[in-house]
N, C-alpha and C positions, 0 to 999 in steps of 0.2 A: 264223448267221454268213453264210452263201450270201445269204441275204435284204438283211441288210445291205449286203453288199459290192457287190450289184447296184444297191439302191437308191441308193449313193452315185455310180455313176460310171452316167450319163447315153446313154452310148455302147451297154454291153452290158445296161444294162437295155429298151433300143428293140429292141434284138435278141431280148429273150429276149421282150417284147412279141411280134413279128412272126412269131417261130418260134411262138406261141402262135395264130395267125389274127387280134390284137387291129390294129384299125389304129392306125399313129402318125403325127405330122407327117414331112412330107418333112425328110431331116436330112441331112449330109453331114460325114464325121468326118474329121478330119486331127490329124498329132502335130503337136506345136511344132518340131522338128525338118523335117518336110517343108517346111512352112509358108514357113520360116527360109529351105530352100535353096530354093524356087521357089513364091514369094508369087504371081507373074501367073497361073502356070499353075494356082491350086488358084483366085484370085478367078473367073479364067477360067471354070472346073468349077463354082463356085454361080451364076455370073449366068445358065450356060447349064441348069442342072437344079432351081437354087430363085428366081433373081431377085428382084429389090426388091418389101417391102421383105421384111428376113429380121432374124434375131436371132443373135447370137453368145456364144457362152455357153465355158466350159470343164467340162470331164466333171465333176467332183466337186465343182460348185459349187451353194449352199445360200442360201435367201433373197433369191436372184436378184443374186447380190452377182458383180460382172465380166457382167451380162448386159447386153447394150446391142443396141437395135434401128437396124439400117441401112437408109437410104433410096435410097443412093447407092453408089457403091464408094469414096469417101473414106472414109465414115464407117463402110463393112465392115474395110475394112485399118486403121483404130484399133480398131475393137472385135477385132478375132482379135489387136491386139497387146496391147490389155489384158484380152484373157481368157488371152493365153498368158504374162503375168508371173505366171497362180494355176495353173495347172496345165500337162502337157504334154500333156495330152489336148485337144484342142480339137472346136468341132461347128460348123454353122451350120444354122438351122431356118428352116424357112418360118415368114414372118406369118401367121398364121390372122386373118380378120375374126371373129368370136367370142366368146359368151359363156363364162366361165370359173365350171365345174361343179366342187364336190366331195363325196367321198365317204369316211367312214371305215367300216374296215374292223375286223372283232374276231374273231377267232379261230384257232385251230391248225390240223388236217386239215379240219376243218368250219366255214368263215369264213361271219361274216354282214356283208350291209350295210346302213348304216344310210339316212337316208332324204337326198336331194341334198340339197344347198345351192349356194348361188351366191353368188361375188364379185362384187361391181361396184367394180371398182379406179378408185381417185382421178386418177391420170396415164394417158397412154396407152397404159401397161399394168400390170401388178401387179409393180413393180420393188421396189428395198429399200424406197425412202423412201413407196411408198404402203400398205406392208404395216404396218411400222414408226413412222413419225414425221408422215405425213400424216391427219390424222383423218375425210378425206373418203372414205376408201375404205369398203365398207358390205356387209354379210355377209347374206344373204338364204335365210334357213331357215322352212320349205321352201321351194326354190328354188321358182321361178313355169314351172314345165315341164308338160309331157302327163305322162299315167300312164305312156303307153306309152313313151316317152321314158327318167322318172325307171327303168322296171323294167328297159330296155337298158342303162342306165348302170350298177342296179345290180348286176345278172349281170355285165358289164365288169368294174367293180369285182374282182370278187371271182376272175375269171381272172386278171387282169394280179395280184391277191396271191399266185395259186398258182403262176404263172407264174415268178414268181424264188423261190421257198420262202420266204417269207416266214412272219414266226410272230407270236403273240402280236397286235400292232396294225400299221395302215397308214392314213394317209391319201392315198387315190386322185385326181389333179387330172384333170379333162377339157376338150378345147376341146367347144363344139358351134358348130356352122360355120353364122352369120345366115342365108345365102342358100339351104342345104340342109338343114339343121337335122342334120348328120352326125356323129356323137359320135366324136371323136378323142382317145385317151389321149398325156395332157402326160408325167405321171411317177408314180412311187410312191414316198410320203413314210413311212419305217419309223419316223421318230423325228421325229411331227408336233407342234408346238407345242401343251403340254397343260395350260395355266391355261384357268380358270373360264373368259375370254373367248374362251379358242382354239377355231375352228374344228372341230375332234375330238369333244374331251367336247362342247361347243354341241350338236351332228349326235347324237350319242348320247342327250344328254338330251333333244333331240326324238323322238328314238324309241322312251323310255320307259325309258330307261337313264339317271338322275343320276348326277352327279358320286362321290359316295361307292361306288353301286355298280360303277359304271365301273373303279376303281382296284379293289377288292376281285375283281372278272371279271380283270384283266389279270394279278392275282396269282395267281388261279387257273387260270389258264392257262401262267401260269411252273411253277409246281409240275405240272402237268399234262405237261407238255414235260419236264423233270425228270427225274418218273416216269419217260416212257416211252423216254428216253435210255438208265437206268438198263437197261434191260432189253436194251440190246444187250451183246455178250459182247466183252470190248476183249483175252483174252488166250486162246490154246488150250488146251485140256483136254486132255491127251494121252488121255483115259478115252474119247473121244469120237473118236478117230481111228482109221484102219484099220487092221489090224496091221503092213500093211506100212508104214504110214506112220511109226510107234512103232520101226522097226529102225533 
């Protein structure tokens, strides 16, 4: 549940990232409320700590749906109002120049990762329409990386999954930065797209994981969690308490 909840809102999963040592892009959060009562003074705060161009997103937002990238501050004051009609959480993130890395993730106390992959997005950046409805965008397993590279990413990987409690699956997104080649965690995807073509099982069945055994591991891992729930004690024993505690 922790996992999930993190996963969903964009804000405190970059925190539990950073409380972790994991680096993230430059971000800057604001409610819809602040926003509302003093828009100059927060556009004011990104041109001076993230500047163009930057992306505007709202916290619990999915598929990159309300994300819009600004160039200018026209075009940042329409994206923070159309990310703040979906949420009232809002953010704004730096541009990374950037290849975009992924990783999924499988397991409980003991997560593994599987081997990169790479996006190469259709538009100039992996928005709805080039995830979804553009057929130009193009999945690259294994991604075209160093060793040394894919084995930081996938240790990465697998902090930022423990990093929010996360359980059972995740798929992991990365920038890695053109000019330094510097691995920056985007987000973690708890409930990543999981047909034959998605990204997830894809990344898993290159690693020697099919699709049939893929779901049979993730069941097994449900019940394994389960399990080990079961074995916590949800009510008191008074047989088990001090005496003086029993008066």
């Amino acid at each position: 549940m922790l996992g999930s909840a993190l996963g969903l809102d964009k804000i405190y999963m970059k925190r539990a990232f950073a409380a972790a040592g994991l680096p993230v892009v430059d971000y800057v959060p604001i409610t819809r409320r602040q926003f509302e009562r003093d828009s100059d003074a927060f556009i004011a705060l990104v041109e001076e700590r993230i500047g163009y161009p930057c992306f505007t997103k709202f916290a619990n937002s999915g598929s990159s749906v309300g994300t819009t990238k600004a160039h200018n501050r026209a075009e940042l004051v329409e994206g923070l109002r159309l990310a703040s009609t979906f949420d009232r959480k809002l953010l704004v993130e730096r541009a990374v120049d950037a290849r975009e890395l992924e990783i999924s993730v499988l397991g409980n106390d003991e997560p593994e990762a599987s081997v990169v992959g790479e996006v190469v997005p259709a538009h100039e950046f992996y928005d709805y329409d080039a995830k979804y409805l553009d057929e130009g965008s193009r999945l690259l397993i294994p991604a075209p990386v160093d060793d040394a590279v894919a084995q930081e990413a996938r240790s990465m990987a697998v902090r930022a999954f423990q990093s929010v409690d996360a359980a059972g699956m995740a798929r992991v997104d990365f920038f890695m930065e053109r000019t330094t080649g510097r691995l920056l965690l985007n987000e973690l995807n708890t409930i990543p797209g999981f047909t034959r073509i998605s990204m997830y099982p894809k990344l898993w069945e290159a690693s020697g994981l099919p699709y049939p055994k893929l779901i049979e591991r993730l069941v097994e891992l449900a019940i394994e969690r389960f399990n080990d729930r079961q074995r916590s004690q949800t009510a008191i024993d008074s047989r088990l308490l001090p005496p003086e505690a029993g008066e």
